[in-house]
N, C-alpha and C positions, 0 to 999 in steps of 0.2 A: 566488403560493402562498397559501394560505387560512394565517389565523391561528388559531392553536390558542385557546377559549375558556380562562377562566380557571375553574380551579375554587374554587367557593364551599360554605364549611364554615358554617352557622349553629350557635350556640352561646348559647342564653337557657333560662332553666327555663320563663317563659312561655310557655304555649300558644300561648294568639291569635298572640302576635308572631312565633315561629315560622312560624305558619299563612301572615300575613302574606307573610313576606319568601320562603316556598317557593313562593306562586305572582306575588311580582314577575318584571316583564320584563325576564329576566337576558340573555336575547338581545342584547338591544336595545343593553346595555353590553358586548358580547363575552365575555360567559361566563356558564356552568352552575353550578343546585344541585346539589352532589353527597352531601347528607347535613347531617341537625341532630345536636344534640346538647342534652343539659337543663342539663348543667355542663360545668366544664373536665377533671373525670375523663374522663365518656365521650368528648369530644372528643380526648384524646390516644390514647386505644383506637383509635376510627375513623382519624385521624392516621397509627398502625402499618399501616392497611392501604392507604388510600392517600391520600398528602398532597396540600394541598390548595392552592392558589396563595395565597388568603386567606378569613384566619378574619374572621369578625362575630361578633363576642360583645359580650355586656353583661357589666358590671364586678363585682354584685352579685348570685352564685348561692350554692346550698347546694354541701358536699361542697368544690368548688375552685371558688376565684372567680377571676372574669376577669385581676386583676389575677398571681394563681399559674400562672394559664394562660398567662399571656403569657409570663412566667418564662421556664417551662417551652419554651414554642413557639420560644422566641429561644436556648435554651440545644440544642434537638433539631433543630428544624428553621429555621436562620436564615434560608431565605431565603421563609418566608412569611411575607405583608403582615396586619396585623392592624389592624382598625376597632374604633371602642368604640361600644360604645350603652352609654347613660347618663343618669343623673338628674341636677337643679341640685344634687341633695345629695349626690351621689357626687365634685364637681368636683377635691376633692384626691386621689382615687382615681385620675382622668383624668393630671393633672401625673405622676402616680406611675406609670400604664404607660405616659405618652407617653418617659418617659426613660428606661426598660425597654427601647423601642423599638417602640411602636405608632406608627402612622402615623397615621391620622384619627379622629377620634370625632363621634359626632351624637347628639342631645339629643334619645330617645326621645318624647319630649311630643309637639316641633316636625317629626318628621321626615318629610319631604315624598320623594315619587320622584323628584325632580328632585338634592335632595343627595345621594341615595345612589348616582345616578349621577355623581354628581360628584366622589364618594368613589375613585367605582369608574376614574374614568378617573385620576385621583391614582396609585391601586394600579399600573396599567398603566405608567407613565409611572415609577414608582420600580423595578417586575418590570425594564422592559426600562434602564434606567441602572445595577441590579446587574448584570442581565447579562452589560451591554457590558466592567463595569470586570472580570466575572468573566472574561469571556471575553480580557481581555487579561491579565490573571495567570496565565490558565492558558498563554497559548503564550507568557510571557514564561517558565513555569516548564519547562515543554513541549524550550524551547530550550536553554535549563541544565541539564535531565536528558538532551537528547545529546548536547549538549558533552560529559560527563559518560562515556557509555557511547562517545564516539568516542574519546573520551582510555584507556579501558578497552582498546578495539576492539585498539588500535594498542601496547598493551603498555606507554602511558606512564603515569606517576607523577601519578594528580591530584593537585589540591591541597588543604587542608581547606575552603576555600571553594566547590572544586564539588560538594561534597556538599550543601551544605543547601536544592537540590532536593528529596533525598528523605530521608524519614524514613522511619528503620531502626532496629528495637525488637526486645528480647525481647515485647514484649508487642503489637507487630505486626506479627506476621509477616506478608509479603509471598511470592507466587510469579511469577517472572520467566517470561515467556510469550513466545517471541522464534516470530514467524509468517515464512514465508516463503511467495514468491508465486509461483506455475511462470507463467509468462507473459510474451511476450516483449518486448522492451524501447519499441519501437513504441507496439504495442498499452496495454503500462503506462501510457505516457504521458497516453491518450485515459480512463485509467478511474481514475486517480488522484484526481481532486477526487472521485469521488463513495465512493471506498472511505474516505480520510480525512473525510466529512461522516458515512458509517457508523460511522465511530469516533468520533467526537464526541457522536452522536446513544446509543450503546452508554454510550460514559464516562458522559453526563448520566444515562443511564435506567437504570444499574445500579448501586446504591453500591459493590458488588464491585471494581469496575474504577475502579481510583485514577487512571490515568494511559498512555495512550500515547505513544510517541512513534519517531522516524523519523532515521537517521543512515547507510541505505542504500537505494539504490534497491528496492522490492522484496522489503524488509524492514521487519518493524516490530515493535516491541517493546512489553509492554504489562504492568505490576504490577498484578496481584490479590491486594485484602487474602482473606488464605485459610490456616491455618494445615498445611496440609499437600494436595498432588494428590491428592484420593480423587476415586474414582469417578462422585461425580457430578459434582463438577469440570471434568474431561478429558471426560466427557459435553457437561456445556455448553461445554466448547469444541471440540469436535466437532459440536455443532452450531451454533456463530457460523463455524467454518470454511467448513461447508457452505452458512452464509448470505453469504459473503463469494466464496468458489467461483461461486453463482449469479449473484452482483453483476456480477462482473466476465466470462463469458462473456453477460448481458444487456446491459450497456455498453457491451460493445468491439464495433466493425464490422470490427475487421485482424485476428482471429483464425484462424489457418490449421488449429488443433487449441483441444481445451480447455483452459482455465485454471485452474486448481486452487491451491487455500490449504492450507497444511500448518503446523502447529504444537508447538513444544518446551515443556513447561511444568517447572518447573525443584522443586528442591527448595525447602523453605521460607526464605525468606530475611530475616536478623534483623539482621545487620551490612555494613560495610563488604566484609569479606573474603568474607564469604558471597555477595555479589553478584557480585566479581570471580571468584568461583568459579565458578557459575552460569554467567555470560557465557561461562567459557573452555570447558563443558561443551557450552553453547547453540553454540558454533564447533566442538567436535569432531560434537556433531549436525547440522549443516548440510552438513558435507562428506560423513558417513556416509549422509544422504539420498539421496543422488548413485546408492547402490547401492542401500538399502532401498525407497525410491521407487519401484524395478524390478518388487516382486515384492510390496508390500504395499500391501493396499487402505484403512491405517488414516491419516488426516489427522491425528490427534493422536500424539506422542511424550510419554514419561517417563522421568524418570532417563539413565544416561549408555548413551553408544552404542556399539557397538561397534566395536574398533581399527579404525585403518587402518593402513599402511605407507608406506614412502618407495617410489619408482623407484629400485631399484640395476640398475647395469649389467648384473649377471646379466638382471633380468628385461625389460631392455629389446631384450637379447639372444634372448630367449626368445618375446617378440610378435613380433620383426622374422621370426626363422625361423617360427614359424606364422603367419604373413601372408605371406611369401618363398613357403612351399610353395605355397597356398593359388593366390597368384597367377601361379603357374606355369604351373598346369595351365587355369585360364580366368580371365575376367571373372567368371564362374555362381559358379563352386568359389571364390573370394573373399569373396563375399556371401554366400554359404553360411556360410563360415567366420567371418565378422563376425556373422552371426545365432546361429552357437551354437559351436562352441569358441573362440572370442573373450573372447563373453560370459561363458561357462563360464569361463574361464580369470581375467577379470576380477573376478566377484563372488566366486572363492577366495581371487585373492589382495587385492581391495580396498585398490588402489594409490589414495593422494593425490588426487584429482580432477584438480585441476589440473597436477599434475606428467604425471598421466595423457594429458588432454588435449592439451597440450603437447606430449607425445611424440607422439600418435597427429597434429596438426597437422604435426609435421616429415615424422613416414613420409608421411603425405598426399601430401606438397609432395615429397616424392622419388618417389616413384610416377606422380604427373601429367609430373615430367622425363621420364621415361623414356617416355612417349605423347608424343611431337610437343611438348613442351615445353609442354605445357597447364598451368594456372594455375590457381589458388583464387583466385575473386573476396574482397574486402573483408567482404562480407556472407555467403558463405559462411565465411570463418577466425570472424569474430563470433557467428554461428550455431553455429559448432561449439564454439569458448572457450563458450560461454554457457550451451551445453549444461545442464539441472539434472538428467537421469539417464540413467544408463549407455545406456538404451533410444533416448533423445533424438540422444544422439552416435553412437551407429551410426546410425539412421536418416541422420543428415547424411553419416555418410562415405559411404556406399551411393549414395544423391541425387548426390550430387557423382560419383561413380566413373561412376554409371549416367550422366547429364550428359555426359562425357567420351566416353565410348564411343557415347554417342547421338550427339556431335558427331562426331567419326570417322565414323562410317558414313554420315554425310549431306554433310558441306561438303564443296564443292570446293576445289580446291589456293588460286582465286582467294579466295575467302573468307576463309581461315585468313590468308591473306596480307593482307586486308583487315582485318580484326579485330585481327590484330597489328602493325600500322601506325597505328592509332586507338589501341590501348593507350602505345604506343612515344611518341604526338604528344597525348597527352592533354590538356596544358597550354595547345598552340598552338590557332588558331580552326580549327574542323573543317567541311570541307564536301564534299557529295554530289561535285562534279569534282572537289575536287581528289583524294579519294580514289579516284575511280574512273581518274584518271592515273595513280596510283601501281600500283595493280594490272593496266591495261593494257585496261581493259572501258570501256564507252560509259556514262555518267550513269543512262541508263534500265535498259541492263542489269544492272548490278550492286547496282541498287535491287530490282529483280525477281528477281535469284537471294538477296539478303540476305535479302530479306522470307520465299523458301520456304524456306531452309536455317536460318533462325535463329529465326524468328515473329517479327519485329519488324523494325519500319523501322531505317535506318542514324540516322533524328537519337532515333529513343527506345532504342539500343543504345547511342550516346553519353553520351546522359541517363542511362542507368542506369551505368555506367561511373563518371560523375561525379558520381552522389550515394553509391555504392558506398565509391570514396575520397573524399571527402566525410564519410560516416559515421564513416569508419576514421581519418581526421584531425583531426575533432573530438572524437575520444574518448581517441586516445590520442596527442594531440599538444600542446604550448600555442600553437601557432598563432591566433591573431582570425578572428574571422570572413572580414574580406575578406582577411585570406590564404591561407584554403582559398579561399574561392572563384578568386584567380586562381592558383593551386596546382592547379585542377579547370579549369582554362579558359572559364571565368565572371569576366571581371574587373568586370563590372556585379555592386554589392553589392545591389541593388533587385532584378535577373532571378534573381539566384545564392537569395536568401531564398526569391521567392516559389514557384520549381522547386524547391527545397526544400521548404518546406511540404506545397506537394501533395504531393511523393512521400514523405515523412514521417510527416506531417499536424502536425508542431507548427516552428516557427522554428528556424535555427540556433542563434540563441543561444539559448533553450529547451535545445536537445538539449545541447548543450554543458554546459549548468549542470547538469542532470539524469546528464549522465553521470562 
């Protein structure tokens, strides 16, 4: 990766010298002119517009001299490097802004191209040892503001110590910006280092943007110093969503649909209680997205959302018989019904997501008993919990219903009986005879009715089988690694990772921490 030049601000009232140092070979030391100045006035104007990696100035100007500029330069902007040019008569002026905090000075008389490049690699060498130490303050800070908002998350009591992460003022007010990510959990995985490098890259280059950070998958959270969401605001984050949106369906190769960033930005927030407030706001908006998501094309939110409701038994009463009827009369007349009085039914009453879910997972699982005792794989139940809007979770039950019905009308009796004898022996070692003894067909033939009636061979029906529960054991089990794996009938912890992987694309233990 190419390194970024450094910019250089020159600052003398002298002409010539100016003239000078604007056509030295700044190349040569890895950085650009980017502008003189006569004093330290106009130097702090040009400054406002865009600062500069490091200043060159001399110490003795009219208006502000070098040594006020420096002041100034370490009091606005700390982490530019500043050089002195200087007279042998100036040398107490020198002691005076090296302890200010200038870094090098050179004796105009004597000055050669060879020191100023010497200078110049000094600058480099001090830029990137702040950096390092900046860079580890901030995810040392980074980590204690989600301890912080996990301790929030989860309804408990901080304590005054995990506050002093953030600073919270009448007089700086902050707005809490909590993003969420439509994208499915896989895929997350493969696009995460480069959406977090986006955000790093956003913190550094906007002073706006105080602080990121992460205490769900999927989620992230972000304070902007801002004294209130106006419009051009939610504008610009409207368009960091859209640059985040693009990010991540250019990143990802596992995406089956598009990826989309959606964001809440909150009231202004000046204290303690004003945060915990916000957050609990930022959680009534994340579950009302569920529904809003459906029908509106805006990536940004403000202010508080609108109710939801619990599941009471009346209403779970009232999905079962309009899905009861629905599925009376056909398969068609179902899916019908799940595309629009369903839905219709849903976005009125705007039931709890999860509870939602939940219920529609149990009808699911009662529905397939009643077909030949057909089954939700691991990754379909995961798909559907995971669901982020109303559109997303019909779509699965539909896939799944349609699935079923497609399966019925093509397997043989041999098959179903095959299939559910691989599920039944999961654990045990599985192979081509011995399951073709059990169903009562010859090795070759039952390879060759699998393959037409299923699209997949019997050992990659097994494999998927056993990263299915696999997935479903590592996420919601405390199980080790190698006890899913011989849990999955993989007792090799070496073969059990690397078929993971591929079907993955990241490590067990990866997936595991991540979830």
């Amino acid at each position: 990766m190419a390194v970024k030049p450094l910019g250089v601000l020159i600052v003398d009232d002298e002409i010539p010298l100016r003239q000078e140092l604007r056509i030295f070979p700044w190349e040569a030391c890895g950085a650009e002119w980017i502008g003189e100045a006569s004093n330290g006035s106009e130097a702090l104007e040009l400054c406002a517009d865009c600062v500069p990696d490091v200043v060159i100035t001399d110490i003795t100007m009219p208006v502000m001299d070098g040594i006020a500029l420096t002041r100034e330069l370490r009091k606005r902007y700390p982490n530019v490097q500043i050089i002195l040019l200087t007279c042998h008569s100036d040398f107490h002026y020198v002691q005076e802004a090296l302890r200010l905090g200038a870094l090098e000075y050179i004796l105009k008389v004597s000055m050669e191209e060879e020191e100023l490049k010497q200078a110049m690699v000094k600058v480099r060498a001090a830029i990137a040892k702040e950096r390092l130490a900046q860079d580890h303050a901030k995810r040392e800070q980074r980590q204690s503001q989600a301890a912080l908002f996990g301790k929030l998350l989860h309804g408990q009591m901080p304590g005054s110590s995990d506050w002093h992460s953030i600073a919270l003022s009448e007089d700086r007010p902050v707005l809490l910006v909590r993003v969420l990510l439509d994208i499915p959990h896989p895929a997350y995985l493969h696009v995460k280092e480069p959406i977090q490098k986006w955000l790093n890259e956003r913190e550094s280059s906007d002073p706006g943007w105080l602080s990121w950070l992460t205490v769900r998958d999927r989620e992230y959270f972000m304070l902007i110093n801002c004294e209130r969401p106006s419009e051009d605001v939610l504008q610009s984050l409207g368009m960091a969503m859209q640059d985040l949106t693009e990010l991540m369906n250019r990143e990802s190769t596992m995406l089956e649909r598009s990826a989309t960033a959606y964001a809440h930005a909150s009231e202004a927030v000046t204290s303690k209680e004003g945060l915990a407030s916000a957050l609990a706001y930022s959680n009534e908006w994340r579950d009302a997205l569920f529904y809003d998501r459906s029908s509106e094309e805006s990536r940004v939110f403000a202010g508080q959302a609108s109710p939801l409701t619990d599941m009471s038994e009346k209403k779970a009463k009232e999905i079962s018989e309009l899905l009861r009827k629905a599925s009376s009369r056909s398969v068609a007349s179902l899916k019908e019904c799940l595309r629009g009085e369903f839905m219709d039914w849903c976005l009125a009453e705007r039931i709890k997501p999860g509870q939602l879910m939940e219920r529609m997972l149990n009808w699911q699982v009662e529905w397939l008993k009643e077909r030949e005792g057909a089954e939700l794989g691991g990754v379909s139940i995961a798909l559907l919990m995971e669901s982020g809007t109303l559109s997303q979770m019909v779509a699965c039950m539909i896939r799944d219903i349609a699935a079923v019905e497609l399966g019925r009308s093509r397997s043989r009796f041999e098959i179903r009986l095959a299939v559910q004898w691989i599920k039944d022996h999961l654990k045990e070692p599985l192979s081509l005879p011995v399951i073709a003894e059990q169903v009562g067909l010859s090795p070759h033939h039952i390879s060759k009715l699998f393959r037409e009636e299923t699209g997949s061979t019997v050992n990659q029906y097994i494999t998927r089988l056993r990263m299915e529960k696999a997935i479903e054991l590592l996420r919601h089990s405390n199980k080790k690694v190698y006890e899913v794996a011989e849990e999955v009938g993989i007792p090799s912890y070496r073969y059990f990772t690397v078929t993971f992987r591929n079907w993955t694309g990241v490590s067990p233990t990866d997936y595991k921490r991540n979830s």
